[in-house]
C-alpha positions as CSV (number, residue, x, y, z in Angstrom):
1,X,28.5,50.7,55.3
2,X,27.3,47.1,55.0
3,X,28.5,46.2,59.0
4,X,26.2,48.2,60.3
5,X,23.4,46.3,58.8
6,X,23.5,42.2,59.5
7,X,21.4,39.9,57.8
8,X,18.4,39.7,60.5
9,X,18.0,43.6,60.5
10,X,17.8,43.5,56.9
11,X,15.5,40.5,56.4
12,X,13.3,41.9,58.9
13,X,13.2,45.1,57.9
14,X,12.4,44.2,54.1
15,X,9.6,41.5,55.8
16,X,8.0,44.4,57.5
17,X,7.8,47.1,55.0
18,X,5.7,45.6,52.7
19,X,5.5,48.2,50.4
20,X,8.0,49.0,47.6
21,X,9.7,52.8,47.2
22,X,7.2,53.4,44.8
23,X,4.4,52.8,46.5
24,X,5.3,54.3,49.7
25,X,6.6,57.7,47.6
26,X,2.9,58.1,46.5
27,X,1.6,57.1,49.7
28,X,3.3,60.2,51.1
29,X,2.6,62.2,48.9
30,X,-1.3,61.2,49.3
31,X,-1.3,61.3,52.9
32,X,0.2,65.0,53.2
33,X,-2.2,66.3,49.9
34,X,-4.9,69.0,50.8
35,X,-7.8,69.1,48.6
36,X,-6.8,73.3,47.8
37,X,-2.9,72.7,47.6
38,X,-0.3,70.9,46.4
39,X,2.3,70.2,48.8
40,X,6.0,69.2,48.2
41,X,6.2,65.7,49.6
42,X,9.9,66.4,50.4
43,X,8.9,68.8,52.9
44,X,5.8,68.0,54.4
45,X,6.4,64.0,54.5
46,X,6.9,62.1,58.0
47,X,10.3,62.4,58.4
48,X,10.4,58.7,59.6
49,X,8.7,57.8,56.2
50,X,11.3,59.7,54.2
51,X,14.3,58.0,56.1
52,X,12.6,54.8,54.7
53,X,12.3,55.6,51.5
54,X,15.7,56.5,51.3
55,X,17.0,53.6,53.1
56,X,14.4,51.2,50.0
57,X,16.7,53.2,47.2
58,X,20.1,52.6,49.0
59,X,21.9,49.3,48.2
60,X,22.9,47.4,51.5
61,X,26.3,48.4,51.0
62,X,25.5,52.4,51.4
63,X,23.8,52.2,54.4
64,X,24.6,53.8,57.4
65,X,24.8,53.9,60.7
66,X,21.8,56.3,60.9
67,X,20.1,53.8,58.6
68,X,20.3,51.0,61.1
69,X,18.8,52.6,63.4
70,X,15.7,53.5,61.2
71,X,15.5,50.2,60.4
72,X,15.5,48.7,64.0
73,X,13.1,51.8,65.1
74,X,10.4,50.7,62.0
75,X,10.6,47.0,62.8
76,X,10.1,47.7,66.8
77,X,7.4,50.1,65.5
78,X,5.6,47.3,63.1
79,X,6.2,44.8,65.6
80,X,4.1,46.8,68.4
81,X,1.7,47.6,66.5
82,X,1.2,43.8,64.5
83,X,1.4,40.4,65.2
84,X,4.4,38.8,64.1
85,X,2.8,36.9,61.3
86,X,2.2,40.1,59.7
87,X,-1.4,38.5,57.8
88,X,-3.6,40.9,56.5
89,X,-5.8,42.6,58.9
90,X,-8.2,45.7,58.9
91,X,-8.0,48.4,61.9
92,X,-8.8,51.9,62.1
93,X,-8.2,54.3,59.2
94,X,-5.6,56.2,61.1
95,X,-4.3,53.4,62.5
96,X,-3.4,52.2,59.2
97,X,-2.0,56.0,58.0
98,X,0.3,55.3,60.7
99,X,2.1,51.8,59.7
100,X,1.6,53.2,55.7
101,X,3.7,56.4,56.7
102,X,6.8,53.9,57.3
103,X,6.6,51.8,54.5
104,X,3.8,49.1,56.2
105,X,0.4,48.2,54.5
106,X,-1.6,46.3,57.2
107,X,-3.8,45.3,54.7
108,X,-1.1,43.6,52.1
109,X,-0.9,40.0,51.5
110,X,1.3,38.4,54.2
111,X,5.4,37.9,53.1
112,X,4.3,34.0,52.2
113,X,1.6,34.9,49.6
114,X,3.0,37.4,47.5
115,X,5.0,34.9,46.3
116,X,3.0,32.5,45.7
């Protein structure tokens, strides 16, 4: 339900993952692809990188408990891993496979500048 969910957690969380459902379904399906197979995404996905996409098709008022927590664990994770003004910056290809896996492009336009 809504309460577990205030408005920080959710602005936050929508700040830091910067990329849309969309995006982030392909991404994992890219990052678990083989060049001799195709995998099922549902299966071989970061299970952490499912739980987001499922929390980016929820409306606020569906989420759960359980969601909460994702949400607090991907910000915390974003957070370590980033500076807080989120600007674009390049690292280390698996560094980057890391923050993409839960829903963060490192490399995106900062909050501010996609809307401009």
């Amino acid at each position: 339900m809504a309460e577990h969910v205030d408005d920080a957690l959710w602005d936050e969380f929508h700040r830091v993952v910067n990329m849309s459902a969309r995006e982030l379904e392909q991404w994992l399906a890219t990052d678990v692809a083989q060049e001799d197979s195709e995998p099922d995404p549902q299966q071989r996905a970061a299970p952490r990188g499912r739980q987001v996409l499922d929390i980016l098709r929820k409306r606020r008022v569906d989420l759960t408990a359980e969601d909460a927590e994702t949400m607090r664990a991907v910000v915390a994770h974003v957070h370590e891993a980033r500076r807080d003004d989120l600007e674009p910056v390049a690292g280390e290809a698996a560094w980057r496979r890391d923050l993409m896996r839960i829903g963060h492009d490192p490399l995106a336009p900062a909050p501010d500048e996609r809307r401009a």
